[in-house]
C-alpha positions in Angstrom: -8.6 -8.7 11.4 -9.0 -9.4 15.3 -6.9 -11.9 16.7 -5.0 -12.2 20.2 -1.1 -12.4 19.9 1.8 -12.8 22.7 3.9 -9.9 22.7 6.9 -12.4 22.4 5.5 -13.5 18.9 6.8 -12.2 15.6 4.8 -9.3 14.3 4.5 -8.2 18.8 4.7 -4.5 18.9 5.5 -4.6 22.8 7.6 -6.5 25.2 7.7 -5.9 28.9 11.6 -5.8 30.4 11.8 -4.4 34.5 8.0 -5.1 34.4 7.1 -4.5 30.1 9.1 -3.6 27.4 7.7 -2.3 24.1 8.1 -1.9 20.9 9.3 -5.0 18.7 9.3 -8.6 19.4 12.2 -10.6 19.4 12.3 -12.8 16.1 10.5 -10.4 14.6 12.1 -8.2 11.0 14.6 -5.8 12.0 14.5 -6.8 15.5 17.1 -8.0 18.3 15.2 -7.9 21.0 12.6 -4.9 22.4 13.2 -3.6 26.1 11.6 -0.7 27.9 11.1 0.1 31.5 7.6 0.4 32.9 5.4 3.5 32.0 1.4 4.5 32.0 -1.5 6.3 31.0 -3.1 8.3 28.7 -1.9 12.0 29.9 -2.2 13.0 26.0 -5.7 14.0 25.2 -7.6 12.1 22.8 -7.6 14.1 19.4 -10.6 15.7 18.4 -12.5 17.1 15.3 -10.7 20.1 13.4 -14.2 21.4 14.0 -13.0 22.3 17.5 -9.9 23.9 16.6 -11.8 26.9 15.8 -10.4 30.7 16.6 -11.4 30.5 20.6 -8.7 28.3 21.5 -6.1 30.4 23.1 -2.1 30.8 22.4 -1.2 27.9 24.8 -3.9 25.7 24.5 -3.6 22.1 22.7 -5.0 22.7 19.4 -5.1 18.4 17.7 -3.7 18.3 14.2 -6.0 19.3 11.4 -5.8 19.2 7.6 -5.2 23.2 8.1 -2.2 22.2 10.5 -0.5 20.3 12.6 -1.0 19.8 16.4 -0.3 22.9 18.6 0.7 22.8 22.1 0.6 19.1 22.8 1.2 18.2 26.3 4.0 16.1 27.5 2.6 12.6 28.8 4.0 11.9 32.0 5.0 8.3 33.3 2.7 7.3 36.2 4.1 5.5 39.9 2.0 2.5 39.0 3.6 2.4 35.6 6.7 1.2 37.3 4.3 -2.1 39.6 5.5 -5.6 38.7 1.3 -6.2 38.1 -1.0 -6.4 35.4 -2.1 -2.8 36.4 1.3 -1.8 35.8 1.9 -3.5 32.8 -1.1 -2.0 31.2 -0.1 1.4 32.2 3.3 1.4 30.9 1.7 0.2 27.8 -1.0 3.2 27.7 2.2 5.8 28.7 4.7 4.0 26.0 1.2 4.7 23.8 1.1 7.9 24.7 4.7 8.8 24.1 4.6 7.4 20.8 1.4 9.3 20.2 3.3 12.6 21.3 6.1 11.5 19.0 3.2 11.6 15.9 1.6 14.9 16.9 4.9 16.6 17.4 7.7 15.4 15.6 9.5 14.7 19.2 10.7 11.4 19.6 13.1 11.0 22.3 10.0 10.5 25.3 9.1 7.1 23.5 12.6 6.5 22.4 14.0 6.5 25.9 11.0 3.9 26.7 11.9 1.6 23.4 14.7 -0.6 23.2 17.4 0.8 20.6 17.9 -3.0 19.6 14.4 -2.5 18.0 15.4 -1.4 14.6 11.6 -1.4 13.1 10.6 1.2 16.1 14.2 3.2 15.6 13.1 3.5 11.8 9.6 4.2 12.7 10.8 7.1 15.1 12.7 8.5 12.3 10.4 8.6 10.1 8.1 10.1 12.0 11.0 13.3 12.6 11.9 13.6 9.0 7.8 13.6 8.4 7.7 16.4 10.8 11.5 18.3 9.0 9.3 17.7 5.5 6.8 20.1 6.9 3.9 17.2 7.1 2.3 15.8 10.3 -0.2 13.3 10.6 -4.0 13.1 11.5 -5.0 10.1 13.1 -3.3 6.6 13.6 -3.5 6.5 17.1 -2.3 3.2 18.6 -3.2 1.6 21.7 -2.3 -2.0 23.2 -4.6 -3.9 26.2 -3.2 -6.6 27.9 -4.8 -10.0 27.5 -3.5 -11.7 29.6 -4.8 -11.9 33.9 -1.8 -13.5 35.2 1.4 -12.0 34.1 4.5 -14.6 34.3 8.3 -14.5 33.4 9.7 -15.8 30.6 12.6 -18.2 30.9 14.6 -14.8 29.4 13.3 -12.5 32.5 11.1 -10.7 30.8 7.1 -10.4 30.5 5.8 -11.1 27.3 2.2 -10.8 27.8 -0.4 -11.9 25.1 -2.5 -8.0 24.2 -4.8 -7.2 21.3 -2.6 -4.0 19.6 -5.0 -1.4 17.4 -4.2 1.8 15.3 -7.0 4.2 14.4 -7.5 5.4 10.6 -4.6 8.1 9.9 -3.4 10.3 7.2 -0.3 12.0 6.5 -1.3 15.6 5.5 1.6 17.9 3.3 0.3 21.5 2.3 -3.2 20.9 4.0 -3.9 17.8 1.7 -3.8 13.9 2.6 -0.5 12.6 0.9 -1.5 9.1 2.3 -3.8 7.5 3.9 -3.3 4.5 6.4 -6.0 1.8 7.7 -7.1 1.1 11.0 -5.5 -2.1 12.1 -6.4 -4.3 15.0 -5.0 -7.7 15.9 
């Protein structure tokens, strides 16, 4: 399903606060109110084929999560200067950073980069981020599922509350969750 929805509506998966905030919607189940400080792009690499895992990769190189293991030596993503702009540029790259710290989250069991980023009056993303830990304590990780959010929106205003609620199509690849080298679960790829 493809459809456009403001971030301030139910079901809105980021929020813009300072410039954007993420994670939940206000309104929304399990939700106060979502607030995050600006943050940008994609500094995580994009995950690739277990095919390239292979034996040549060295003892400090990022090795993406396969259903022989989970990801090795993922970099830290690293919030960009225009991450923190009060412009549509901005926005987007807090968005692709709070994207990318969520995806680090996935790939490492780490969740205090995107937690730092979220509003803790976001209790779906608090139970999300904890789930994704104890996945990680289980001994499983996860293959796929990437998310990513792009701004519809060409002129970003305030809302009466302060805050930037711009409208932005929100997608997640096809994942797994992978225990002892086997899919557990699998999860759809989403877009709306």
């Amino acid at each position: 399903m493809v459809r456009s929805w403001s971030v301030g509506a139910p079901a809105g998966v980021a929020l813009l606060a300072a410039l954007l905030l993420t994670g939940c919607a206000p309104g929304e189940p399990g939700n106060d109110d979502a607030a995050a400080p600006p943050g940008p792009g994609s500094s995580s690499p994009a995950p690739t084929s277990s095919s390239e895992e292979g034996s040549a990769a060295t003892a400090d190189e990022y090795v993406p999560a396969s259903l022989e293991g989970p990801a090795r030596n993922v970099p830290e993503p690293v919030l960009p200067a225009l991450a923190k702009e009060e412009s549509l540029e901005g926005a987007q790259a807090f968005l692709d950073y709070w994207s990318d710290a969520k995806w680090y989250a996935y790939e490492t069991g780490d969740s205090s980069l995107v937690r730092k980023i979220t509003s803790p009056h976001c209790r779906a993303c608090e139970e999300e981020f904890s789930d994704i830990e104890n996945v990680h304590k289980k001994g499983m990780w996860t293959l796929g599922g990437r998310d990513s959010l792009d701004i519809q929106d060409e002129n970003l205003q305030r809302a009466i509350d302060g805050v930037y609620k711009p409208r932005a199509i929100y997608a997640r690849d096809n994942g797994q969750l992978i225990r002892d080298s086997q899919v557990e679960r699998a999860f759809p790829a989403l877009r709306r």
